[in-house]
Backbone as CSV, one residue per row, in Angstrom:
resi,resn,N_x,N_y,N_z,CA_x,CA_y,CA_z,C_x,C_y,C_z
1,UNK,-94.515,-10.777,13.750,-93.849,-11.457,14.838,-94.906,-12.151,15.693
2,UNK,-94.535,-13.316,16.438,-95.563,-14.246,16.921,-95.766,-13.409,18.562
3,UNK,-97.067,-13.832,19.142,-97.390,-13.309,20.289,-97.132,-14.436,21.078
4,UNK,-96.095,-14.414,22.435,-96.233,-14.894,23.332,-97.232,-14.674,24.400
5,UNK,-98.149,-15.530,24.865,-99.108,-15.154,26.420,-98.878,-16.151,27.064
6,UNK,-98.407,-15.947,28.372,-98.734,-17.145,29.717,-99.720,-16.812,30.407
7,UNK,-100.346,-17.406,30.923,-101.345,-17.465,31.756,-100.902,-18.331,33.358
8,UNK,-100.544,-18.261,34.279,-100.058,-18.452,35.011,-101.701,-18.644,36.116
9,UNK,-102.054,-20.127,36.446,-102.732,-20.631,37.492,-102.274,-21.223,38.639
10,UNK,-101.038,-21.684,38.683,-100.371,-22.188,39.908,-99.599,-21.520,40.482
11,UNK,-99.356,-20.398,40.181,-98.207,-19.839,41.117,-97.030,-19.747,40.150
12,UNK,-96.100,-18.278,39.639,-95.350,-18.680,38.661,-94.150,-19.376,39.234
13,UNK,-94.063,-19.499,40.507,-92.584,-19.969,40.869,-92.391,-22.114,40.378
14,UNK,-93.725,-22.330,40.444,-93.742,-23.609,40.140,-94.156,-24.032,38.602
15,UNK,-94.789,-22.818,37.948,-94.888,-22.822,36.361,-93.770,-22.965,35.560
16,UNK,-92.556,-21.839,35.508,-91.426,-21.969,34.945,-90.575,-22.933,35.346
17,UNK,-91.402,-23.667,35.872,-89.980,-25.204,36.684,-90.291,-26.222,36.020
18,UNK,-91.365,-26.208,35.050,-91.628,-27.464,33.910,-90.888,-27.295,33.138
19,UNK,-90.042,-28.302,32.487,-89.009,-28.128,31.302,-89.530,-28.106,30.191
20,UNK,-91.009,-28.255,29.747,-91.464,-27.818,28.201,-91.405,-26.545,28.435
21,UNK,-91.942,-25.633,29.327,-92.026,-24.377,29.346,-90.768,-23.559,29.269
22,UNK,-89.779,-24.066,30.242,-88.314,-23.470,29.882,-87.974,-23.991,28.733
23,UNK,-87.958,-25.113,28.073,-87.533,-24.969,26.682,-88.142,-24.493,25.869
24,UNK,-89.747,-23.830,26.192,-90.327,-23.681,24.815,-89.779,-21.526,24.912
25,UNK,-89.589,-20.982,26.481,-89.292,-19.958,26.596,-87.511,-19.586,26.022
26,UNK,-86.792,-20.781,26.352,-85.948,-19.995,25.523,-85.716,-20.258,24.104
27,UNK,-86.585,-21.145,23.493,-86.504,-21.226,22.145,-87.080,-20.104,21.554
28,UNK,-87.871,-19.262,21.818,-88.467,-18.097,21.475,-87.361,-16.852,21.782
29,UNK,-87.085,-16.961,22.758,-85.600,-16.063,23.290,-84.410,-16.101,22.383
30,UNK,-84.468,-17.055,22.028,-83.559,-17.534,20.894,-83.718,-17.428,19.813
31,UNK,-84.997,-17.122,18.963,-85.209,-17.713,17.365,-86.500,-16.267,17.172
32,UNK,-86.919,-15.147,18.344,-87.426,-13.931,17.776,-86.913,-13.082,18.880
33,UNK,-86.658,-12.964,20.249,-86.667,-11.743,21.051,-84.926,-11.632,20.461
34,UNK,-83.925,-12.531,20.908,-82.769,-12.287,20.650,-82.080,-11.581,19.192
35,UNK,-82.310,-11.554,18.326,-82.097,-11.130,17.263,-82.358,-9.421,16.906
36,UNK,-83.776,-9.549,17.743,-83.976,-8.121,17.629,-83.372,-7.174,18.705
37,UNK,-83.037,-8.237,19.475,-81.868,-6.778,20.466,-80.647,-6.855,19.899
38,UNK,-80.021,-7.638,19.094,-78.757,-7.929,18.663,-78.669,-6.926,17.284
39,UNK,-79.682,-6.461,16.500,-79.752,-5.876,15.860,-79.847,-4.200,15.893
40,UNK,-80.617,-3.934,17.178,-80.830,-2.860,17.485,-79.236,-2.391,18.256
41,UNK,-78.628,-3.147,18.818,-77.102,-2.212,19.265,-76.074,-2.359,17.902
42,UNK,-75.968,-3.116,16.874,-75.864,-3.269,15.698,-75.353,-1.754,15.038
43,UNK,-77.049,-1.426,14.739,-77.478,-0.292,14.343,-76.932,0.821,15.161
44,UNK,-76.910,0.908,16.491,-76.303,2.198,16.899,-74.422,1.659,16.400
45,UNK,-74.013,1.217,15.889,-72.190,0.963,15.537,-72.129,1.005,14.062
46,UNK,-73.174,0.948,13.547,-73.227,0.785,12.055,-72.092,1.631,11.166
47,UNK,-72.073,2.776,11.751,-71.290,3.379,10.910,-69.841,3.698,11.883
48,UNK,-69.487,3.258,12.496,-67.973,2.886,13.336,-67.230,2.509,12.840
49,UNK,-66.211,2.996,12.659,-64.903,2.766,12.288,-64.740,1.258,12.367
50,UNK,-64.141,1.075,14.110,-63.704,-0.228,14.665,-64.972,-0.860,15.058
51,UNK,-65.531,-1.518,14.577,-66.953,-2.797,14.734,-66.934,-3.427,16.141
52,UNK,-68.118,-3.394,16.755,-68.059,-3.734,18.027,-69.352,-4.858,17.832
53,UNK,-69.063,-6.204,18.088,-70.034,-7.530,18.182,-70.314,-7.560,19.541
54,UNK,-72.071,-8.070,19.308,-72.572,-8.179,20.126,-73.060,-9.835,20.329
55,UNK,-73.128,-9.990,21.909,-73.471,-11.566,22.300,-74.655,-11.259,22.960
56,UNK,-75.154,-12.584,23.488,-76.421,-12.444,24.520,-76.123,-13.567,25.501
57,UNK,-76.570,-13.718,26.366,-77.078,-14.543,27.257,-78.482,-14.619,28.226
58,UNK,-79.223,-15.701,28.400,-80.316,-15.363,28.397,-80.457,-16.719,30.231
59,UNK,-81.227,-15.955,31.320,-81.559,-16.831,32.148,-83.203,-16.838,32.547
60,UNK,-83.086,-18.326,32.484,-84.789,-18.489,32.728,-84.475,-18.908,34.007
61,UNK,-85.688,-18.161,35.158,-85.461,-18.868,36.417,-86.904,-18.684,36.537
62,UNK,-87.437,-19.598,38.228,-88.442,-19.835,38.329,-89.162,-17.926,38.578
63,UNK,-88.346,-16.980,39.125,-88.835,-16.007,38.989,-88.938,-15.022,37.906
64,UNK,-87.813,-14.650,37.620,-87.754,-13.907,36.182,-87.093,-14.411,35.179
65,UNK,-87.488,-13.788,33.736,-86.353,-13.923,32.466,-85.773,-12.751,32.489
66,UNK,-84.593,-13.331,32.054,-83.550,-11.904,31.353,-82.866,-12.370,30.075
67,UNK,-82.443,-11.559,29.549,-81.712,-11.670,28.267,-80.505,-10.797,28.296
68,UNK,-79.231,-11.188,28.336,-78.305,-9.895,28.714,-77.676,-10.012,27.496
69,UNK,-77.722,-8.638,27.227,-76.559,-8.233,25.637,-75.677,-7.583,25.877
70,UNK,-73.915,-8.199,25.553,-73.049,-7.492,25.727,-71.685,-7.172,24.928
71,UNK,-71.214,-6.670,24.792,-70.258,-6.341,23.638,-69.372,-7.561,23.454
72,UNK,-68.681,-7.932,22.459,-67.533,-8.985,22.559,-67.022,-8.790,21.604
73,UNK,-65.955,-9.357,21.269,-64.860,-9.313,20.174,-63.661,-8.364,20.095
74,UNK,-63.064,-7.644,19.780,-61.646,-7.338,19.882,-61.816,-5.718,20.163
75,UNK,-63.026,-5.284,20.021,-63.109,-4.120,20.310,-64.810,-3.497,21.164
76,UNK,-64.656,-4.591,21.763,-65.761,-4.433,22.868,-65.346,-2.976,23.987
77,UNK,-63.996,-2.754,24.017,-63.929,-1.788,25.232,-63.982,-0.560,24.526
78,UNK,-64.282,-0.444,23.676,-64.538,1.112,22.802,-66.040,1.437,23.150
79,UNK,-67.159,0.438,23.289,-68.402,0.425,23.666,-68.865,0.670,24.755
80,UNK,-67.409,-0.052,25.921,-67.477,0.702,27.355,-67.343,1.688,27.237
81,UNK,-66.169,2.604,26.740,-66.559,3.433,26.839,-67.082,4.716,26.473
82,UNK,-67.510,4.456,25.208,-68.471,5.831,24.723,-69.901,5.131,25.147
83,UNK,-70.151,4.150,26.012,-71.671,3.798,26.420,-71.616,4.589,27.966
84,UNK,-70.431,4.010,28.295,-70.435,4.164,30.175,-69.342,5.531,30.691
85,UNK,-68.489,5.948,29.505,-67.677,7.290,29.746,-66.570,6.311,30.393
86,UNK,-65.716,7.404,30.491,-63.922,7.314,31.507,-64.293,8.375,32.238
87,UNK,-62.986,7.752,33.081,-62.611,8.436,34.637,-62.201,9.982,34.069
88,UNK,-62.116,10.887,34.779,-61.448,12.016,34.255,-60.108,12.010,33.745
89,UNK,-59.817,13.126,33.174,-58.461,12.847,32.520,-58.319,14.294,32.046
90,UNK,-57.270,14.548,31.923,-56.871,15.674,30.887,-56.548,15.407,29.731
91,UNK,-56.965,16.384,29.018,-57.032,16.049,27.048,-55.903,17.053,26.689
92,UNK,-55.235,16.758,26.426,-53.868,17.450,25.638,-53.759,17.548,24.120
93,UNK,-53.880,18.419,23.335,-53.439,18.835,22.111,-52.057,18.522,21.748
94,UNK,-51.739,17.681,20.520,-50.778,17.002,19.941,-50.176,17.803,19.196
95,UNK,-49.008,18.369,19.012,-48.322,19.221,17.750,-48.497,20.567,18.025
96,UNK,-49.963,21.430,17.637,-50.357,22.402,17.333,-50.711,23.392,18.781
97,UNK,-50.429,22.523,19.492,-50.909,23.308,20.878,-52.469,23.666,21.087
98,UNK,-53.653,23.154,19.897,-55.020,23.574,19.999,-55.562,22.494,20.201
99,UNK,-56.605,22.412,20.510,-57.864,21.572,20.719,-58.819,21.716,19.640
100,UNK,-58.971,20.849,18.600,-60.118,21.645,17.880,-61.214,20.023,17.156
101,UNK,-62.578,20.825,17.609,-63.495,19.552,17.631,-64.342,19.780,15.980
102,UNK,-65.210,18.894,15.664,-65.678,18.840,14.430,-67.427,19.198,15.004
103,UNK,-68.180,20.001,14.709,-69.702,20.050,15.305,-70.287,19.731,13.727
104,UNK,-71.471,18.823,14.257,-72.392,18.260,13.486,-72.511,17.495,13.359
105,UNK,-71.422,16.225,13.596,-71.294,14.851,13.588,-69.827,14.371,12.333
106,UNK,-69.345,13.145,12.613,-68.443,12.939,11.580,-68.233,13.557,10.448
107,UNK,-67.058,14.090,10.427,-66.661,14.191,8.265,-67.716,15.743,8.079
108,UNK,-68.344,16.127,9.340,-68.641,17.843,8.892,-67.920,18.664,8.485
């Protein structure tokens, strides 16, 4: 993978305000950093039932970069919430009157 370095002599608030530099920063954001975060939440769904796609969006400003990755597609709110949890609730047993969990992970 290629090494990005800036070297920053003027002050970065007036560095990132040249448009070769913002285009050459998010073409890199775009074509090596992005892919590899898109891959890495990927990998934690890999083996999920219901498939959860991931997007990005990325802002260059004169102070910071960010890159934000976030769920999308038809089953993005399954990601809310086994990432971020639910409100409390009570869990009720269907039929059998028991509660009964699987330890070890799936299909144990």
């Amino acid at each position: 993978m290629p090494t990005v370095a800036m070297r920053v002599t003027r002050g970065r608030r007036k560095f990132i305000k040249y448009p070769k530099v913002k285009r050459g920063l998010g073409q890199v954001l775009d074509s090596e950093v992005k892919p590899h975060f898109i891959d890495a939440f990927k990998r934690v769904v890999a083996n999920w039932k219901h498939k959860v796609d991931f997007k990005s969006k990325k802002f260059i400003r004169t102070d910071r970069i960010w890159l934000y990755v976030f769920p999308a597609g038809e089953n993005k709110e399954i990601w809310v919430y086994v990432s971020g949890g639910t409100r409390r609730h009570t869990i009720r047993a269907r039929g059998g009157g028991r509660l009964a969990f699987l330890w070890g992970g799936v299909g144990s």
